[in-house]
C-alpha positions in Angstrom: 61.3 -76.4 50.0 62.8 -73.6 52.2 60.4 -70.6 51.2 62.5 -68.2 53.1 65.6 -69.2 51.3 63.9 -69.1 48.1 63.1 -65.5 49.0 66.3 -64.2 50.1 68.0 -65.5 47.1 65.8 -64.8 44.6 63.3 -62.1 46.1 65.2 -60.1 48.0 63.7 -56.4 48.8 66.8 -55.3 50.6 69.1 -56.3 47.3 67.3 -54.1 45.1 67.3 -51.0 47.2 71.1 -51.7 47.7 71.8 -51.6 44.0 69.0 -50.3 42.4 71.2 -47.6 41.7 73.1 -50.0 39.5 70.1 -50.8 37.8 69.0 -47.7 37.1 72.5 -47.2 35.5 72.5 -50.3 33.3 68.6 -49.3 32.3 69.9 -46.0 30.8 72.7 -47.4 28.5 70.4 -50.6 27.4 67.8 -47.5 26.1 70.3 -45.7 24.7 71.6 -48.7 23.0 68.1 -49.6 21.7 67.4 -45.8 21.0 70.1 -45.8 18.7 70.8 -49.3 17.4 67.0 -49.9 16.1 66.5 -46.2 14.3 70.1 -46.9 12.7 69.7 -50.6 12.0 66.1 -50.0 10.5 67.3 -47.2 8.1 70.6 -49.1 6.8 68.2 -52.0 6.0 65.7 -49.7 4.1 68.4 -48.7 2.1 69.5 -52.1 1.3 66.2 -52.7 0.4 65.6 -49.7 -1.9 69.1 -50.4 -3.8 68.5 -53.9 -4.4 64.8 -53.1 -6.1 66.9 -51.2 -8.2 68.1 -55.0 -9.3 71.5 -54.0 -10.6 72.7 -57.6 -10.9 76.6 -56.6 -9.9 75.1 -54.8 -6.8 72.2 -57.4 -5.8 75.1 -60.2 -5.7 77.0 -57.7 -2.8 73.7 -57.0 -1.5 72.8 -61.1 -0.8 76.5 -61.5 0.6 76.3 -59.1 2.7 72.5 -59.8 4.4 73.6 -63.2 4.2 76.6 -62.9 6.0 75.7 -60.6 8.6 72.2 -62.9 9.6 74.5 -66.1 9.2 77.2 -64.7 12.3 75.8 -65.0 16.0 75.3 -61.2 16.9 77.2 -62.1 20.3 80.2 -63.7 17.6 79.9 -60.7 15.4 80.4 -58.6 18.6 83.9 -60.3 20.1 85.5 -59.8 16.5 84.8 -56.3 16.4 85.7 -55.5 20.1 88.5 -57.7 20.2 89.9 -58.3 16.7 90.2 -55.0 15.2 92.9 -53.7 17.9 94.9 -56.6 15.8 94.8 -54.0 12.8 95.5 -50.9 15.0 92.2 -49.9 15.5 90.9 -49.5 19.1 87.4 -48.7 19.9 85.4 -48.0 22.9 82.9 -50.8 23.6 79.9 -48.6 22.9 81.0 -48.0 19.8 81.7 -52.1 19.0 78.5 -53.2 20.2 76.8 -49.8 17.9 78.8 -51.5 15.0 78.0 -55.1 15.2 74.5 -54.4 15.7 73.8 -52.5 13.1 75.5 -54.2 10.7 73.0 -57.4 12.2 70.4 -56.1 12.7 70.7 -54.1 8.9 70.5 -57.5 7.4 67.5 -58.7 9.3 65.2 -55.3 8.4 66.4 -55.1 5.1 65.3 -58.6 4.3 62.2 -57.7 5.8 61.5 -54.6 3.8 63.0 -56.2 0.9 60.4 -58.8 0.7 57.6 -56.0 1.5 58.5 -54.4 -1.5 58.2 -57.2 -3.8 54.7 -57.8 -1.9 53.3 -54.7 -3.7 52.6 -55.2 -7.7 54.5 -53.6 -10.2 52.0 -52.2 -11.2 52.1 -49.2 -8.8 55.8 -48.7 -9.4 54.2 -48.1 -13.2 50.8 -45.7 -11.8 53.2 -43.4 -9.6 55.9 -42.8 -12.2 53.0 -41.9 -15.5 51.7 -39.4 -12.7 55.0 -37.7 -12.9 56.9 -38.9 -9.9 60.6 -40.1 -9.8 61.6 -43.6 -9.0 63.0 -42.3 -6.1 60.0 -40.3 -5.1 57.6 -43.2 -6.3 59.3 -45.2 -4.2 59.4 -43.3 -0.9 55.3 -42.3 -1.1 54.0 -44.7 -2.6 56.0 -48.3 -2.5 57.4 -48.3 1.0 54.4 -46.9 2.9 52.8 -50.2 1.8 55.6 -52.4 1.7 56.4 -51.6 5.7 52.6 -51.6 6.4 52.5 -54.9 5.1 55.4 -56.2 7.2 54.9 -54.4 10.2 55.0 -57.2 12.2 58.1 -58.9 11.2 59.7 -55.4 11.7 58.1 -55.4 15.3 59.3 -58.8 15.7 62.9 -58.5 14.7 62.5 -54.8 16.7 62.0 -56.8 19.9 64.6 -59.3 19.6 67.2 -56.5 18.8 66.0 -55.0 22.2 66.8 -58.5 24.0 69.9 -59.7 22.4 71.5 -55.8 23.3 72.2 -57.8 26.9 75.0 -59.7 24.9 76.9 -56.6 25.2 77.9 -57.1 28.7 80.7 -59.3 27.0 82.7 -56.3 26.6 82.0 -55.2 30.0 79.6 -52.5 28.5 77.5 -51.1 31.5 74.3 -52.1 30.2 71.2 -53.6 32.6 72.9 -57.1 32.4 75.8 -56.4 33.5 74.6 -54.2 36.0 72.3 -56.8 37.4 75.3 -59.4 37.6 77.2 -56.4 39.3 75.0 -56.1 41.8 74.6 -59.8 42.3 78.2 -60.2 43.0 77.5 -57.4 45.4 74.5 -59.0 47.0 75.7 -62.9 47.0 72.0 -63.6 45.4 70.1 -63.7 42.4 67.6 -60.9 43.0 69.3 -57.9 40.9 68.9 -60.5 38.1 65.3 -61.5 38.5 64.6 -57.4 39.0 66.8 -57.4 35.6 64.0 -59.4 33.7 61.0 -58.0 36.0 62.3 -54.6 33.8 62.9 -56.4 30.5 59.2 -58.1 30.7 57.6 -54.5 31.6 59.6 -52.9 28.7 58.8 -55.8 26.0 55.3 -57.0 27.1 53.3 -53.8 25.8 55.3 -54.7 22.3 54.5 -58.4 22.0 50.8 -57.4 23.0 50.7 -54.8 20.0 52.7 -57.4 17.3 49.5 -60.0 17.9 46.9 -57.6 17.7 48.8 -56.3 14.3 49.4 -60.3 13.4 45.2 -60.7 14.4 44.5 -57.7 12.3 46.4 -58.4 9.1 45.3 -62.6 9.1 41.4 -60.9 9.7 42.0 -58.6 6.7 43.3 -61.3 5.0 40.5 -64.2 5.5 38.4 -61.4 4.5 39.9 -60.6 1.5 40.3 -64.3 0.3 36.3 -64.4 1.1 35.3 -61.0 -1.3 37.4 -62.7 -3.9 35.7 -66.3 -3.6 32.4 -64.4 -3.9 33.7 -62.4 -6.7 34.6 -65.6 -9.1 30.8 -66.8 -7.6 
């Protein structure tokens, strides 16, 4: 094996300074994509969630379509139609805006299942408590059932979170200046690999801190659980 090939293609100091600018660029608009996307993605899907516990059967049947759909598409599918179909119905949009679109409306579906099954986790019961104390269904619902219903599935949210973050680098299909495309920029530039391996160096740094905290919350919730399934054996004993 050549070593010195393998480092000029793939670990090549003198590419990255070239086009770390570049990088730097495609960095910014992958955070803002994520800084937007996840906030905007994770409310819609709280909504969903919230309406269908309110299990009108007209709306719950739009509700399951529509998570259904939109988790059944390939997000990088999802994204072509938007981008490249609507001008077909005389609507242009800027690419930002497409890839904004088609990931909320996928990543909606995936957090709203999430919270919608956190939800049913808790027991009716403390829908029942928090409305005799005098709260709304809306306000019952906000303070009491949702704090536990996300705690519970914190780290499905973190989990779907993470791979929101990843698949953003799909959106370099519509030539969206995001750290992917950026990185193939600047390998076209270079005539080597580096910019992309510096591409992943970032996404690793940016994801790995995540992944740690999702198993210590998947550690901590399977301890809390053994230990509850242990004070309830001893209980019936």
């Amino acid at each position: 094996m050549d070593l010195e090939l393998l480092r000029f293609n793939f670990f090549n100091i003198d590419s990255v300074i070239n086009v770390y600018p570049l990088i730097l660029k495609g960095l910014w608009m992958t955070i803002k994509l994520c800084l937007l996307v996840g906030p905007i993605g994770f409310i819609s899907g709280m909504t969903l969630a919230g309406v269908y516990s309110l299990h009108i059967r007209s709306l719950n049947w739009f509700l399951m379509v529509y998570v259904d759909f939109f988790r059944s598409v390939p997000p990088l599918v999802l994204l072509i139609y938007v981008y490249y179909g609507l001008p077909f119905f005389g609507i242009e949009i800027p690419a930002f805006l497409a890839v904004l679109i088609s990931f909320t409306l996928n990543s909606s579906s995936y957090y709203g299942e999430v919270v919608r099954a956190g939800i049913e986790s808790i027991p009716a019961g403390q829908m029942e408590a928090a409305r005799s104390s005098g709260l709304s269904r809306t306000q019952a619902m906000i303070y009491v059932i949702l704090p536990q219903a996300l705690r519970n599935v914190a780290p499905d949210l973190i989990s779907n979170t993470v791979e929101l973050i990843k698949a953003t680098s799909i959106a370099s299909v519509v030539a969206l200046p995001e750290l992917l495309r950026m990185a193939r920029v600047g390998q076209d530039l270079e005539y080597n690999a580096t910019p992309l391996v510096a591409a992943a160096l970032i996404y690793l740094i940016m994801l790995w801190p995540v992944v740690r905290l999702l198993s210590r919350l998947e550690r901590r919730m399977m301890s809390s659980c053994l230990l509850y399934t242990s004070d309830a054996a001893d209980e019936e004993d």
